[in-house]
N, C-alpha and C positions, 0 to 999 in steps of 0.2 A: 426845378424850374418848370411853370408851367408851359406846354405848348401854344403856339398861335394861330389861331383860326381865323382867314379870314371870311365873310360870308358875306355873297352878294345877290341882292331881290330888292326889286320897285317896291314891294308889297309891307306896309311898317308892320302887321301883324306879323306877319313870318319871319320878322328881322328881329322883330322882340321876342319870337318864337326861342329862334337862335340864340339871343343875349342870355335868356332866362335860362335856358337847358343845358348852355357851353360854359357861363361863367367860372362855374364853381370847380372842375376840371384844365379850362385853357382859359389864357386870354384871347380873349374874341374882339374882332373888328366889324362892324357891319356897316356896307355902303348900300344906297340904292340904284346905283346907274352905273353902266359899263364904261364912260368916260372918265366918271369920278374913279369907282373902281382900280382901272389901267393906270392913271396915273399913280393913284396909291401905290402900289404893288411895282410901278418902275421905278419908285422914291423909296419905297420901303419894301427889299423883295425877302426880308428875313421872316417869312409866314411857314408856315410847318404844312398848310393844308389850307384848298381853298374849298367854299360849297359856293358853286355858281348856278344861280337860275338861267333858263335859256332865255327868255322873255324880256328883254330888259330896254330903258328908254335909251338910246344913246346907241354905242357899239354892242350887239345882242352876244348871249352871252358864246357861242358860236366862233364867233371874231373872237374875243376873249380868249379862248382857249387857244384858234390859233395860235393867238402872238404870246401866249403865254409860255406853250411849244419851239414854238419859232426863236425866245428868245434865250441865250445863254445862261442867265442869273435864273431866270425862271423855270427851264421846262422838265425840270425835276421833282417841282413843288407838286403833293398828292391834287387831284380833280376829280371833285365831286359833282355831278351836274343833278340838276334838278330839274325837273318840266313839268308842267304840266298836260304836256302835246305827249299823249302815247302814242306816237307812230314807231313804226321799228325801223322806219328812213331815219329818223332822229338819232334814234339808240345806235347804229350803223354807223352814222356818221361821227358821233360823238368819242365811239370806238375806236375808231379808223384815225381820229385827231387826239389817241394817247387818254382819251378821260380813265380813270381809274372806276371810275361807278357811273352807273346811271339810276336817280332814283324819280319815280312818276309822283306825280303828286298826285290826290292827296296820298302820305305814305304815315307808317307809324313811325311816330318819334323815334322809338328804342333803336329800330332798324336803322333809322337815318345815325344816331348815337353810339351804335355801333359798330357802324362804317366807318364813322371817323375816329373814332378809340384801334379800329385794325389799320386805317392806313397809316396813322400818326403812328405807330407803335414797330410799324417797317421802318 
């Protein structure tokens, strides 16, 4: 049974990015806002692994991770973050609130595909 990915970015290139490169291994979800997102994920919290952009319209992905943490059903689910923003305040913080990776954009695919084949696989 394949795993479930969910992936969240404003951005529809990076979301197709995700569909096309995760299909064929998991089943993928792709949302583009932290509102839509949150709610997905408190409706349906059976995801194996989330990739969250920091950047996002709505609740950014920051808050996300929060209450992702914070929540019971959730805060076990693997976090991958994504940014664009290479600050090491960012990466610091993102640590400090449980993310399991931090990856900067732009990044290589493989690496990003291989992070998630190693946290899925814990």
């Amino acid at each position: 049974m394949k795993k479930t990915i969910m992936a969240i970015d404003d951005e529809f290139a990076v979301r197709y990015f995700y569909k096309i490169s995760l299909e064929r291994d998991f089943n993928i979800i792709t949302l583009k806002d932290g509102n839509e997102a949150w709610d997905h994920l408190i409706k349906h919290p059976d995801v194996d692994l989330i990739v969250l952009d920091i950047m996002l319209p709505g609740i950014d992905g920051i808050q996300i991770l929060k209450k992702i943490r914070e929540n019971e059903t959730t805060k076990k689910i693997p976090v991958i973050i994504v940014s664009a923003k290479h600050q090491s305040e960012i990466t610091k913080e993102c640590d400090s609130l449980g993310a399991d990776a931090v990856i900067i954009k732009p990044f290589e695919p493989e690496n990003l595909i291989n992070k998630i084949k190693e946290l899925v696989r814990r």
